[in-house]
Structures are given as C-alpha cells and as structure tokens.
N, C-alpha and C positions, 0 to 999 in steps of 0.2 A: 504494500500500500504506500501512496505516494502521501510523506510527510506534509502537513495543513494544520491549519488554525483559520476555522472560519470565522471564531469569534473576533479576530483582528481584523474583517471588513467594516465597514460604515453601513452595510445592509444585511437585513434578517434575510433575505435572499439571494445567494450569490449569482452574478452574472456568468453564466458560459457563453464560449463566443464558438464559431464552427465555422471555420476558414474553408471555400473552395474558390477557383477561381469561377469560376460560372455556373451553370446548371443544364449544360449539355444532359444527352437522354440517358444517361450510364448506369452502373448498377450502384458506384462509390458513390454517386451522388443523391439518389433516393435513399442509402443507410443513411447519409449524411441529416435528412431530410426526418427521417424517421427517428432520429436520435433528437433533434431539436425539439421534433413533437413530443418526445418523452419525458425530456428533460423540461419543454413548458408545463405540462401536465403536471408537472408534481410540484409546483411552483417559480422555479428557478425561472431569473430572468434569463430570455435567448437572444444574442445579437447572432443575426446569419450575413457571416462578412462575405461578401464577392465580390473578385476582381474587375468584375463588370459583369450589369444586373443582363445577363442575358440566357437563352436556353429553354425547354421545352417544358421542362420542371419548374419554370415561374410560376404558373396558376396552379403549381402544387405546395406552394409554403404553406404551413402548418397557420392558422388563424391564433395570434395573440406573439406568433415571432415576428421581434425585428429585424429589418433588412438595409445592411448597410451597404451602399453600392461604391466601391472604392475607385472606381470611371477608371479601369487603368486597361489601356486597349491590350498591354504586352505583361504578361507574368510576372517578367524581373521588375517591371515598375510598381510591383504591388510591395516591395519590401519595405520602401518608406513611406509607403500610405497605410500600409497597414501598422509599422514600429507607431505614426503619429497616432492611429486607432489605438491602440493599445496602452500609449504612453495617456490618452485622453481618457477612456474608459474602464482600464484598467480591472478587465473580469477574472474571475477566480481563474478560470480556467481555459485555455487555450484547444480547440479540434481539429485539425485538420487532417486531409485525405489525400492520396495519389502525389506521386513521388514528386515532381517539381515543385508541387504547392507546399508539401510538406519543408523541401528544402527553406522556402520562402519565409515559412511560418518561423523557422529557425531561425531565421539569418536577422528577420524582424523581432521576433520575440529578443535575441540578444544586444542589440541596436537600442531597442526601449529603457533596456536596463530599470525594467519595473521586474515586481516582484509576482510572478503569473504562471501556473500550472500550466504545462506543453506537452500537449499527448498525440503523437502523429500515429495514424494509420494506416496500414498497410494492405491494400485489394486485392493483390495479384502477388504468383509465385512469380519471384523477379526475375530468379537465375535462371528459369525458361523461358521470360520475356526477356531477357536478355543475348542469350541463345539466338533467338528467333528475329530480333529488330535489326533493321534494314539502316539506320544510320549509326554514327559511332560514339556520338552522346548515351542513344539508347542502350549500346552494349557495354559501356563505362557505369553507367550510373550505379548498377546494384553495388559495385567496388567502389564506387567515391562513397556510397552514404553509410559503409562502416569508422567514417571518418567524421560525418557530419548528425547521422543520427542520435548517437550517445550525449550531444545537447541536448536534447527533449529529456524530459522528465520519466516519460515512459513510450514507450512503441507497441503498436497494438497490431495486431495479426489478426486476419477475417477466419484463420483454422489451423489446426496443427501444423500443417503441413507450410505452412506460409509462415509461420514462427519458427520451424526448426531451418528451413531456408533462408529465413533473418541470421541466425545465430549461425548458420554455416558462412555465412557471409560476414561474419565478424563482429555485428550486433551484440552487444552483452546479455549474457545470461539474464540478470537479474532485473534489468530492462522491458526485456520480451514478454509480452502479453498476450493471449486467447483471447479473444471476445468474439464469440461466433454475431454474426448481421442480423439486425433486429428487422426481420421479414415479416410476421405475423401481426400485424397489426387489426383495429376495429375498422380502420378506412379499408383493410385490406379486404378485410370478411364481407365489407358492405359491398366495395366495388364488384366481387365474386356473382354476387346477387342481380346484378342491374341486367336488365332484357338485352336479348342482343337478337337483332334483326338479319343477320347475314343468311340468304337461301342453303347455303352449304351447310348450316349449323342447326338446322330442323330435322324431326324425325324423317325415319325411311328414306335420308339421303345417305351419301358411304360416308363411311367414318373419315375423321378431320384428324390429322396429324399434326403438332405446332411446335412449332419454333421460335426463341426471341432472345433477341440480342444484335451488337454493332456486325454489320457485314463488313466481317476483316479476317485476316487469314488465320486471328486464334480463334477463332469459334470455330474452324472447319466446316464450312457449309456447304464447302463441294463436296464433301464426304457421306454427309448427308443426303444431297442431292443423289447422289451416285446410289445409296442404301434405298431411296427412296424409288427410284425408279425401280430398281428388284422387288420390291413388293409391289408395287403397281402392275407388276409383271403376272403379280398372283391374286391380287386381290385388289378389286375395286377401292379407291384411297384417292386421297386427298391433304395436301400440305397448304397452312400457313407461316409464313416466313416474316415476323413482325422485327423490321430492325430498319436501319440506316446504316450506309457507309461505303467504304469505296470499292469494293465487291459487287456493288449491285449492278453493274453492268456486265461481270461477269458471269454472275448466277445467273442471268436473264439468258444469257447465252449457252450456258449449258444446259439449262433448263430445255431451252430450245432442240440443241443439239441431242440430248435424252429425250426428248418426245415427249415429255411432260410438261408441256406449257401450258395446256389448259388444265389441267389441275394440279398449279400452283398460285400461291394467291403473295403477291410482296405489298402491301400495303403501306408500309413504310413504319414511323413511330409512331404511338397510338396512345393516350392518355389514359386508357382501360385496356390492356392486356389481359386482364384477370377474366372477365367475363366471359370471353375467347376462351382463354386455357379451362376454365370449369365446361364449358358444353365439348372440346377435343376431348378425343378416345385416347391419345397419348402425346405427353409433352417431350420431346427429343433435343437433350444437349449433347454436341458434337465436337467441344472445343479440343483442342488440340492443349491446352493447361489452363487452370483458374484462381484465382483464389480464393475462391468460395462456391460459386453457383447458384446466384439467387434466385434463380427461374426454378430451378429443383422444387424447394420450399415454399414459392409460390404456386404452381402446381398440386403438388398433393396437401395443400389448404387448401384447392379447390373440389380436392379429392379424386383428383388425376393423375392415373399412373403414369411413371415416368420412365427414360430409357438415358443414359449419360455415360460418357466416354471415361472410362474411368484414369483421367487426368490426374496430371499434380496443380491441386491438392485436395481442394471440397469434398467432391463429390463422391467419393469412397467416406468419409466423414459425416455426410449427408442420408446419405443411404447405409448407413451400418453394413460398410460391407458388402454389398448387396443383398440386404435384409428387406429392405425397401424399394430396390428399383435395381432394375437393371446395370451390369457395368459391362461396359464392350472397351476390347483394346481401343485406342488411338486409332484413327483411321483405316480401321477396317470395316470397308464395306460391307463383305457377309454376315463378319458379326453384328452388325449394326442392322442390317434388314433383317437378319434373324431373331434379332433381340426385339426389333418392333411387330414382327407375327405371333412372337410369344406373349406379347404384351396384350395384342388385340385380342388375341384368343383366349389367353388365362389371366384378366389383370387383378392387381391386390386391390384387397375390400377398401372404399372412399375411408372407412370412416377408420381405419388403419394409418393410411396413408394421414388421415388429419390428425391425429393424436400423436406421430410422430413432427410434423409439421409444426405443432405447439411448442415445442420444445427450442425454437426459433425465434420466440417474443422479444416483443417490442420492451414487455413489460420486463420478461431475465437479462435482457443487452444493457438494460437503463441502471439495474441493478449492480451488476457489476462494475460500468464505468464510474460507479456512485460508490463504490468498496475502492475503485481504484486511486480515486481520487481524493478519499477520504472524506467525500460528503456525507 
C-alpha cells in the first residue's frame, strides 16, 4: 500500500485526477472512464485531465466528472500544462494510462514538485508490442520505461501476465500491481438491454458471429477472417466486425477475395457494442497479444459465449484456462473455425458465463485502487 495521510488535505474529499491524452475508441480509455465513474460514486472529487477534449468517448463521461481540456494538439506539450494543472489543483492522487501518456504524467508530476500520489497503468503486454511495432520509438520504449517508471509511486498491470512482463522488463518488484479492468458495470448491464433493430439479429435468421476492436494487425482479423470463411463453408453464418483503423481496407479486400462479402457487416465504432454482443451466438477474439481482453468480459455479461486466441496475456486469465471459453493457438485458422462450430453447437450456460463475468467489477477494480492508495 502506497504510504498517505488524507487527513493533511484541506478537503473531506480527496481529489483524483485521471490523465489521458484524448478519448479515442480504445479499451484503456473506457477503464479509464469507468474508474472515474467509480471513484465519483463513492464520493471523491474526479478531474478527467485530457490532452485535448476530443474522441468518440466524449458523450460517455460519467455525469458529476470534471473535465479538464488541456488544448495541447501534441503529447509532449501536455507536460507543462498539465505540471501547471497539478501545481494549481493539487489532487491526492494522480491516473494515468498507455505508455506515452504515462511517461508524461511523470515527467509533469516531477516538474510540479507538489506532493501527489502517481499511479501509471499498464494495457498491453509490451515486450510483444514491442516485438511487433513497425517504428523504433515503439521497439525502444518497453526498455526506456524501466528507467523512467520507478518514478511513479506505483505501476499497475491490467493481468498477471502484463505485470510479470513489467518486472521482466526491469520494473520493480515491489512497485508492480494486479488490478484486473473494471468491465462490469450498471451502464454496462443497462446498455446489454437496449433493442436492437438490425435484420440479421432476429429470430430464424443464421446465427451472428462478432467481433470488436481497433483494425490493426494485433487483433488479427485476417485470421479470423480466414477461420471465418471455413465455417461459412459448413454452416450458414454470419460476422460483425465493430472497430476502426487502418486494416479496414484490407479486410474489405479479403473479405472480398474469401467470398464472404455479403455476410460481413464493418460498421465501424458504435457507442453500444453490448446490445450487439448479447443477441450474437459467439463473440471471437483473434488478437495476436493483449493485455487484458475486454471484449471477453463484456460478452459473457451479456451471456455470450466466447472463443479467444489464447495470447499473452488476458485471456487464458479471463477464461480460467479455458474453463470459460475457448482458447485456440495464435493464428490458427483450423483451430479457430473449429473452436467456433464447437461453440455454436455446444455453448456454456448464459448464466455461467455471467457469474464469472462479475468477478470483473467496477465495484472490486474501485476497491483495490482504494487499498492501493491508501484511501
């Protein structure tokens, strides 16, 4: 637990603040979102600092956060608007998410030279994002921030596997944190609920297949694609594909080239995913590595079974193993069409699937950042 004395604030309720640079459609960015909802909920003041107020997650801030827009068109330029944020407001506790920003939060937090709780978090397994990224910032970074993260007060990891990847990477032990992503929320249970109008998603039509997430090459969506057309091969079916990004000219293209163009649906980002995933027969992650899988736990809250590549790191985490859902190698396409005929044929009971899914709260994530920090 990170050493505090609340009673040395000026207020009976301490200020958190929750640093991201925007509010792009991401998965680090709705915990982020979700954290602030929790943390207002139980009283605490929330300032939600952004780089610049922009992103598809605007009309989702939580009702009673504030939102500080720090107009800074470029990243690096947030470090002294945000040190003057900090040296001005001065909140117990400092959040941020996703690795630039986190550097950010650091470089400003030590600049203010106030006296402020700094807890960076961690989304993704680096050293396979780092592996994997195409320029040489991205393949440096996980190596420079055993340098720069042991500033922060503490480091938080979205699963085991993403914390012992921290600590391989030079991270301090007694630093490193578990906090699984607070997924389960009452917005989320509500959104589950709400009608959904799409032709493909009524009775006596073939079953729906879905997918969500950024189209980029760690979600592997050509692999899917590929899994996808084999069972199409056998069985009447149907894919939605809910995401953005720079793949979507390609999947259109193979999509094309597989012969599955008319039934695939790219819709693009959607401010209701959940509604979708509760009426699909199976929700399908294909990534190639994660650091969590929040589409897993949203899924089987909807009480949709699921089918997931069993990557580093979530998602074996997620699924106990495959207790709960499927796990297929990495980019195998057999196993992966195979793993979704079994799933359509024999899938696990809803109300399984939700009971596990609970275990994902808003309310146990809120909890523990609140032991961590000594609130």
């Amino acid at each position: 637990m990170l050493n505090s004395n609340i009673k040395d604030r000026n207020s009976d309720t301490p200020k958190i603040s929750i640093f991201l640079s925007s509010l792009d459609g991401g998965g680090a960015e709705r915990v982020m979102l979700n954290l602030a909802e929790g943390f207002q909920s139980l009283g605490f003041q929330v300032d939600l600092v952004l780089g610049k107020s922009v992103g598809p997650y605007l009309s989702q801030i939580p009702s009673g956060v504030n939102v500080v827009d720090l107009k800074q068109p470029r990243l690096l330029g947030c470090i002294f608007a945000l040190r003057d944020y900090l040296k001005s407001e001065r909140p117990f506790a400092l959040l941020s998410a996703l690795e630039d920003t986190n550097i950010v939060a650091i470089f400003a937090r030590s600049l203010a030279k106030v006296k402020i709780k700094l807890v960076v978090t961690i989304h993704n397994y680096l050293s396979q994002e780092s592996r994997n990224a195409q320029s040489l910032k991205r393949k440096l970074i996980p190596y420079f921030l055993r340098w720069i993260y042991p500033f922060s007060d503490a480091i938080v990891g979205v699963s085991e596997g993403v914390v012992e990847d921290l600590r391989s990477l030079g991270c301090p032990r007694h630093k490193t944190h578990v906090i699984y992503n607070p997924i389960v929320t009452h917005k989320l249970l509500n959104k589950i609920q709400e009608p959904v109008s799409h032709p493909w998603l009524v009775p006596e039509q073939p079953p729906v297949i879905i997918a969500v997430g950024r189209l980029t090459p760690q979600k592997d969506f050509q692999t899917l694609l590929k899994a996808f057309a084999l069972v199409h091969q056998r069985y009447p079916i149907r894919l939605i594909l809910l995401g953005e990004g720079e793949e979507r000219r390609a999947l259109e293209a193979l999509s094309t080239a597989l012969g599955i163009v008319e039934d695939i649906l790219m819709p693009g980002f959607l401010d209701n995913p959940y509604c979708l995933m509760a009426r699909a027969k199976v929700l399908v992650l294909s990534s190639a590595w994660e650091g969590f899988g929040n589409v897993l736990v949203e899924a089987m809250a909807a009480g949709t079974p699921v089918v997931s590549t069993d990557c580093q790191s979530g998602p074996r985490e997620i699924l106990d193993n495959g207790k709960y859902g499927k796990l297929v190698p990495v980019g195998d396409i057999e196993f992966l069409a195979d793993a979704i005929l079994d799933s359509l044929s024999n899938p696990l009971d809803a109300d399984f699937l939700k009971q596990r899914a609970a275990e994902f709260s808003l309310e146990i994530a809120v909890s523990k950042y609140q032991q961590l920090l000594g609130l």
